[in-house]
Each structure stands twice: as C-alpha cells, then as structure tokens.
N, C-alpha and C positions, 0 to 999 in steps of 0.2 A: 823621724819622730822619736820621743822618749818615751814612747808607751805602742804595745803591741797590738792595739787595737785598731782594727781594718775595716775602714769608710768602705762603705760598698753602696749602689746605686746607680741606675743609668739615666737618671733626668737630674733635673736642680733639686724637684722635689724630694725625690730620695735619696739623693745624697745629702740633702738638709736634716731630713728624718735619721738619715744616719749618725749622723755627726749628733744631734741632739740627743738619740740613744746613749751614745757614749760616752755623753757628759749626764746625764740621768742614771747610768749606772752606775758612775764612779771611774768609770774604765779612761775617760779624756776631764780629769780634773783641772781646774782652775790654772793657767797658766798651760797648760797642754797645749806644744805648736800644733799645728794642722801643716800639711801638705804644702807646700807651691802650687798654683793653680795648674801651670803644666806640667807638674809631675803627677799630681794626683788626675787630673783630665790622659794622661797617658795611660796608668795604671786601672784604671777605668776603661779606657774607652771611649771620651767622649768629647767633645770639644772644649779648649780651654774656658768658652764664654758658658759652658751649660755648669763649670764648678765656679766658675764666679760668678752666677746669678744665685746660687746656694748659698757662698763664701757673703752677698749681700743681704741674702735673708737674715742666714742666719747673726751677721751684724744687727740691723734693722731690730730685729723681736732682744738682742741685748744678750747673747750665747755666746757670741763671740767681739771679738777686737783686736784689730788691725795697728799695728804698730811701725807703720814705714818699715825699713828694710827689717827690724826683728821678722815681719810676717804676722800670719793671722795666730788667733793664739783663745783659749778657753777665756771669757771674761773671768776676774774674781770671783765676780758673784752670780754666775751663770744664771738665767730666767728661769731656768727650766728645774734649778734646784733650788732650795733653801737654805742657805748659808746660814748656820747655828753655829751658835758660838759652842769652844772646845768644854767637853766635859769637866768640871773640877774634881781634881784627883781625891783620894779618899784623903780625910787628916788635913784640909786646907782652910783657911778663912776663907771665902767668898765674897772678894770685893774688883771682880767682873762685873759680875751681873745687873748693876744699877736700877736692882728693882727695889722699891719701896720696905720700909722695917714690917713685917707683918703685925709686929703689935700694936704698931700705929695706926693699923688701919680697922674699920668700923668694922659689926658685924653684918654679914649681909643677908639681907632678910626678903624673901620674895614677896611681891603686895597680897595680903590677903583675898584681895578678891578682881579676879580675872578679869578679861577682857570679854565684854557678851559677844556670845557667838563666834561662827565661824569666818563669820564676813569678810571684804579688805577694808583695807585703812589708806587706799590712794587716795581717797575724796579728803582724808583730815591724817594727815600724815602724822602729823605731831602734836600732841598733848597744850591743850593752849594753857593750862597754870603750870607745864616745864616753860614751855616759852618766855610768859613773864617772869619766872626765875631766872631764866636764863639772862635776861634783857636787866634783870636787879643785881646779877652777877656780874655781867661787862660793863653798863654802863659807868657805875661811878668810875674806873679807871678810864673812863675818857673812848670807848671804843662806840662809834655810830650801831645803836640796835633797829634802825629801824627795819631793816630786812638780816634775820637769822633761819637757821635751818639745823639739821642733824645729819647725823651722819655715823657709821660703825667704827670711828674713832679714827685720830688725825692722821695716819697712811693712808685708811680707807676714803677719804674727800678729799688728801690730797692728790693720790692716785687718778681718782674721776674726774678731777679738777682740770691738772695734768692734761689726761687724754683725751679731753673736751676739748682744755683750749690751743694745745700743742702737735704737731706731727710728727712722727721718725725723724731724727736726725737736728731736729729742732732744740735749741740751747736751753740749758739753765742754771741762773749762776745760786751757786750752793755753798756754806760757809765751809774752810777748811783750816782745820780739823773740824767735820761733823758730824752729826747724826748717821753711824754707819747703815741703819734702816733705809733711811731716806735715801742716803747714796746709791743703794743698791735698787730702789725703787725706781731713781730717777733710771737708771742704767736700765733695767728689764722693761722700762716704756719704750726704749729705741729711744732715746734723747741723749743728749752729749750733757757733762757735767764742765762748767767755767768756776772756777776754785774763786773763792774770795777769802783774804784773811781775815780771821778773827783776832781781837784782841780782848781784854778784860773789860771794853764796854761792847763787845760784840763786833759785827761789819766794821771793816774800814772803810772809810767814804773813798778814798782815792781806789781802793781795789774794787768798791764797787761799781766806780765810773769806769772800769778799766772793762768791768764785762757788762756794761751796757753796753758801750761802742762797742764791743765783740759779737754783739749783737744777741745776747739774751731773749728771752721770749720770757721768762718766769724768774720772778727771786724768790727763794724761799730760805728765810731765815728766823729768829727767835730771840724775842727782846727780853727774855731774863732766863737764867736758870740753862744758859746754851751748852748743847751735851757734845762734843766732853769737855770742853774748855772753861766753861763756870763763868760767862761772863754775861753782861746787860746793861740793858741800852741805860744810859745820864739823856738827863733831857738836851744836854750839848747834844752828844750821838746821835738822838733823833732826829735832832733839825736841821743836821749835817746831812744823813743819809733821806729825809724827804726832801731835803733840796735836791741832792741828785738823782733820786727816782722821776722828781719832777719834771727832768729834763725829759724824759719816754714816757709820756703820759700813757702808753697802749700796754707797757709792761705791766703781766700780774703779777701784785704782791702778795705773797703766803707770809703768814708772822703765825710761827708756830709756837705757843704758846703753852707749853706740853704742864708743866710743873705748877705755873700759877699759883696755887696756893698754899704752894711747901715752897716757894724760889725765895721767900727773903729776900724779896727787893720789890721796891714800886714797878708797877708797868707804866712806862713812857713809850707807849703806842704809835706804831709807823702809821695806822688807818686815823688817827685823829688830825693828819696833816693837809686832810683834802686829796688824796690822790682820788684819781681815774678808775683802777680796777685792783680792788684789794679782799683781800680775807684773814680774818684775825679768828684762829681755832684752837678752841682749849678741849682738852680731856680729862676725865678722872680716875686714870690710872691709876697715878702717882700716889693719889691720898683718899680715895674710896675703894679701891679695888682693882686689881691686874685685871680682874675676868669680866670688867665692866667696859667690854666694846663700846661706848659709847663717845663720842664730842660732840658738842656746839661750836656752831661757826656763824659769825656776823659779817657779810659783804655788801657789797653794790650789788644794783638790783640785776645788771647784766651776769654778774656771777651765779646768784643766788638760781636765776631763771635755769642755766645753762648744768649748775651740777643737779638741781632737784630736775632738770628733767630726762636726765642720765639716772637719775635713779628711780624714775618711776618704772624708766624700761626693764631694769636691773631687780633688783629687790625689792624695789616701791616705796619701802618704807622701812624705818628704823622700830625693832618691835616694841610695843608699846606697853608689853609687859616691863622690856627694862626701862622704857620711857616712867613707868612708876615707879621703879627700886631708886631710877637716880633721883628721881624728885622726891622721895622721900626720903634721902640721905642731904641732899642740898640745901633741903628745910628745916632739918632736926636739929636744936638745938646743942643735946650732947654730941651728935656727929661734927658740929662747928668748931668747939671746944678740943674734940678730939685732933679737929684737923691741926688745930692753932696749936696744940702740942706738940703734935709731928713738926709744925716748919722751924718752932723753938727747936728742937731735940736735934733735927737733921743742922741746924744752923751752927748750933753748940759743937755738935761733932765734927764738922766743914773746920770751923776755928780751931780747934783742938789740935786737928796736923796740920796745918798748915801755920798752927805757931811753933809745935814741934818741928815742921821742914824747916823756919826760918831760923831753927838755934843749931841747924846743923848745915848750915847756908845750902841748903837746896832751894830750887828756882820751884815754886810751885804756884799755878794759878785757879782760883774760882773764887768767886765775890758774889756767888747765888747759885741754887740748885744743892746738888747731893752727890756730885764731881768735883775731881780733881784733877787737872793734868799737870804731871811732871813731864817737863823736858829732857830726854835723854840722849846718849851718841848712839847707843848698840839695844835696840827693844829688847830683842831676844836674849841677851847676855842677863839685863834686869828681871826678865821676867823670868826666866830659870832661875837668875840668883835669890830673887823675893819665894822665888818655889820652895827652895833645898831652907828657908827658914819659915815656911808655913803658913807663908799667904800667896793668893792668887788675885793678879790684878789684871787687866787686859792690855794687850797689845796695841798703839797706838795707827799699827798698821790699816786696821780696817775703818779707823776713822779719817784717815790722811787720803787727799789726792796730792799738791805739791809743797805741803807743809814738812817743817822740820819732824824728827824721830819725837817719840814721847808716850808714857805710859798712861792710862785712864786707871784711878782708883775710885770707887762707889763708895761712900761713907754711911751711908745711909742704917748699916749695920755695924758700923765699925764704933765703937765706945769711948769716950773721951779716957777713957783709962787704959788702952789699950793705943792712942798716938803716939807715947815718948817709943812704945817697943817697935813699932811699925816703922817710926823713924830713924829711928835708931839702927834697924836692921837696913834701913834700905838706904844710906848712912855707905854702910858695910860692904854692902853689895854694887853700889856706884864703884866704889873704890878699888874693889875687886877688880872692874869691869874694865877702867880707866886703865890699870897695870894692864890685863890685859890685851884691849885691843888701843894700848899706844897712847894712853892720857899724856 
C-alpha cells in the first residue's frame, strides 16, 4: 500500500469500519489501493472470504472500487466523504465554481407571516397556490403537470427517486462529461454509472441505445443548459432520443432541468413524448438563490406515489416556510424582470468567449447555460498554466467518466470585457502545454 494506514478488524464488519475510518480521516484517500484479500485476511487473521464480504460492502455502500487486476482501491468520491472542490488560491478570478452572478440574483426576503402553530404538514404537504405556479411554470413548455410534487431540490429527489426505484449494483446511464454532483451521487447509492456521450444538442441517441441494452435501470440527463458541456436538446434530438427510450418502456427517465430560466434555450421536453415512467425537475438555484433548497418536479402518477412516500417517512415534507419565499419570488413581478436580465447577462457573457476562443481557433462548446467546456490534451498542465496568469477554472477530471480531457470554465461572472484577456491567455497557455508535452 501507498499509505501507512493499518486496517485492523476481526469480522467483515470491522474491518469495513476500518477501512471507512480511514478514508473518513483522510489517512486512505481517493485512489488508495487496499490489500489483496489474502494478504490482508493473513495479516489479520482471518479467512479470505470474511475480508471479501467487507471488500463487498464496502463496494456496495460506494467507498470503494474494484478495478480487475489494478485491485480494490478508495472510490474518487468516497460515500463517506464529501468531495469539495479545491480552494481558489488567493488573487484568482473564480471561474470553477458555476455558481450564479450574485448580483443577478433577488433579494431574499422571509414571508412575513408564519406558519400557524406547531403542527405537521404530512396531511397537506404542499402549498396549493405554489402548486398552480408551479403547473403555470411547466406547463407552457409542454411538460404533463397533472401530478407534481417538492422536494429539497434536484439531488435531494433525485437521490430518493434513485433508491426507491434501484438496488446496489443496479445501472445508470448518465451523460459524459456530467454533472460531477450527480456522478458522485449515483456512485455513493451502490449503483454503476454507463457513460453516454454528449454533444451540443445533448445525449446521443446511438450512445444512448448502447446503455439501454447494457441494461440501465435509470437515465438521467438535461435538456438545456447541460453542465459542463453547454448543450440542449433541438426538437430533432428529442424525437430521436424518445424513440429510443421507447424501446424500454420500464426505464426511469430523470430530465434534469437545473438552469431553466437562465439556459437561453427553449425546452424540448423528453416527458411530452408519451413515455412510461418519467420526471422532469427544475430548481431555483441558479436564478433566486443558492440557499434556496427547493425543486418541483412533475411525473407519472407511479413515480410521484413512490418518492412522496419516501418522503413522508423521511422528512415528510418540504418546509413550508420556504414553500412561501419561493412562491413569493416566482410571482413578483420585478423578480421576473430581474430573472430575464440574468439569462440576457449570462447569455452575452457565454457569447463573448466563445467568440473570442473562435478568433484564436480554440475548440470551444456551450449553446446554453453559464458553461463552457474547452477540449484539452493535458488538464493539469491548462489548469496550472491559466493559474500562473490569474484565473482559475476547473478540471475536466471530475466531470468525465470515458470522455476525452477538457477544462469547465463558469462565465457566469466572467465580463464581456474581460473574454479577449481570458482568451488570449489561454491562447498562451495551450501552446505552452503543446511544446511541452509533445504537440
């Protein structure tokens, strides 16, 4: 092993507890081999099959991952930790972080007046004038409302969703380069991730027939505004890819819909095409507030039954304090206005580099959202080089499973007056990188 940290334990269980210790401490990080089974069952004491009933747990709960003959080894994004992204150094621009402009965003204002009493809220979970907001908000884009619900915003249902309808070890095909959230979500349920390519209108239909016959259990992708890649579904796209969902009528479809009304692009909706078992979930992050836990989500009535009654056991209900700040922000005029400036603002800035990448012939893709991904050969080499000139972008690593290299930049702060320098440096730093590893 490449770290001095000593499993110790005489069942499965504790030697499971063991090994989760020392990836909870830091001491067996990410990529940390573990043992051979008879070596570490010798060094123990204990029978080969009692450290591989551990070595399957701890598989199973998403700690660890077996790699044919590499051996077992610390998942990326271990369950048991939370993988944050790296601090930005001091003196950097900040275009990691793909969080929203804060100036764009409203101010938030708690409801004047409470919820009576102490009571619960499992008998009426949800605010019935958010509901028909919510139903005035999906519908025109074509999404079926007649069964909606809530939820602590789109990880949090689609997590419940997940382990409602899926078991350990169970498939799901997930867009690649994606949502590094989501990746690491699907990974700490115990489920296996089947990679689909993305392009600039989103899924590909042939990569996505490829992991249905792989046998998927769940798709869960994003018809505009897709992170990090920037791309969304044309109504071609759609018709293409509910054809071939059509073929598995039992597969659920998640169409995550995170940006919606900062994406700059129509939604062409996978749930308007008649499927079987779908859910189309937006949140408002992006353009009311970070600290706004909140989504709606519209399904089939088997879905809708299956997460609200996972969550009565659970939390029960979505609190309906915030159930009033969002309905009061979804209904307020100048909040409207403010939004429709931000997807201008965010839209202008997207254009901005990415007409600058085009005059320096760099490969750069997003057609919606508040993302960029460049294509690169060496991440690490870009992302040091765009360092040492004062900005900080993300690593294309933690969004890829078998996708090519490439950097995520966030635009969302980044100034139309500030693309030619951005480009220009990174321009510089390509070429750098090229010399040195072999262009």
């Amino acid at each position: 092993m490449a770290t001095q940290y000593a499993i110790s334990g005489a069942t499965a269980k504790g030697i499971a507890s063991s090994v989760e210790q020392g990836v909870t401490e830091g001491a067996l990080g990410p990529g940390a081999a573990l043992p051979p089974v008879r070596g570490l069952a010798d060094q123990l004491g204990v029978s080969p099959g009692t450290v591989a009933t551990a070595y399957k747990e701890l598989r199973r709960r998403g700690i660890v991952v077996t790699r044919g003959r590499g051996g077992t080894v610390v998942a990326a994004a271990p369950a048991v930790a939370s993988r944050r992204p790296p601090k930005v150094p001091d003196g950097l621009r900040d275009l990691a972080g793909g969080h929203p402009d804060p100036r764009l965003l409203p101010r938030l204002v708690p409801p004047s007046r409470l919820s009576p009493g102490a009571r619960s809220h499992r008998s009426t979970p949800r605010l019935a004038r958010l509901e028909d907001a919510v139903r005035d908000w999906l519908g025109p884009d074509g999404v079926p409302t007649d069964h909606v619900t809530f939820a602590h915003g789109a990880l949090d249902l689609i997590g419940r969703l997940l382990s409602v309808e899926l078991r350990p070890g169970d498939a799901v095909a997930m867009e690649d380069p994606g949502y590094h959230h989501l990746l690491d979500l699907v990974t700490a349920l115990g489920l296996r991730t089947v990679p689909v390519a993305v392009d600039d209108q989103g899924m590909r239909p042939e990569a996505l027939r490829d992991a249905l016959r792989a046998g998927v259990r769940a798709v869960v992708c994003s018809p505009r505004a897709q992170n990090p890649y920037g791309g969304r579904f044309s109504a071609e796209r759609r018709d293409a890819l509910v054809a071939v969902l059509r073929e598995e009528p039992d597969v659920l479809v998640v169409e995550n819909d995170h940006a919606s009304a900062v994406a700059d692009a129509p939604l062409h909706t996978l749930t308007a095409g008649g499927l079987t078992r779908w859910v189309h979930v937006r949140t408002v992050s992006k353009f009311l507030g970070t600290d706004l836990r909140w989504a709606a989500a519209a399904c089939d009535p088997i879905t809708l039954a299956r997460h609200d009654g996972r969550m009565l056991l659970t939390s029960g209900w979505v609190s309906h304090l915030l159930q009033e700040t969002v309905y009061g922000l979804l209904t307020d005029g100048d909040t409207r206005a403010l939004v429709a400036r931000a997807e201008e603002t965010y839209a202008l800035r997207r254009n901005a580099l990415l007409r600058e990448f085009a005059e320096h012939d760099i490969e750069a893709h997003s057609v919606s959202g508040m993302n960029v991904w460049v294509p690169v050969r060496d991440e690490s080499a870009v992302v040091n080089g765009l360092r040492s000139h004062g900005w900080w972008v993300a690593a294309g690593a933690r969004f890829r499973l078998a996708s090519a290299p490439g950097v995520r930049i966030s635009v969302a702060e980044l100034e139309t007056s500030d693309a030619a320098r951005l480009a220009s440096d990174f321009a510089v730093v390509l070429g750098e990188s090229e010399a040195t590893y072999g262009g």
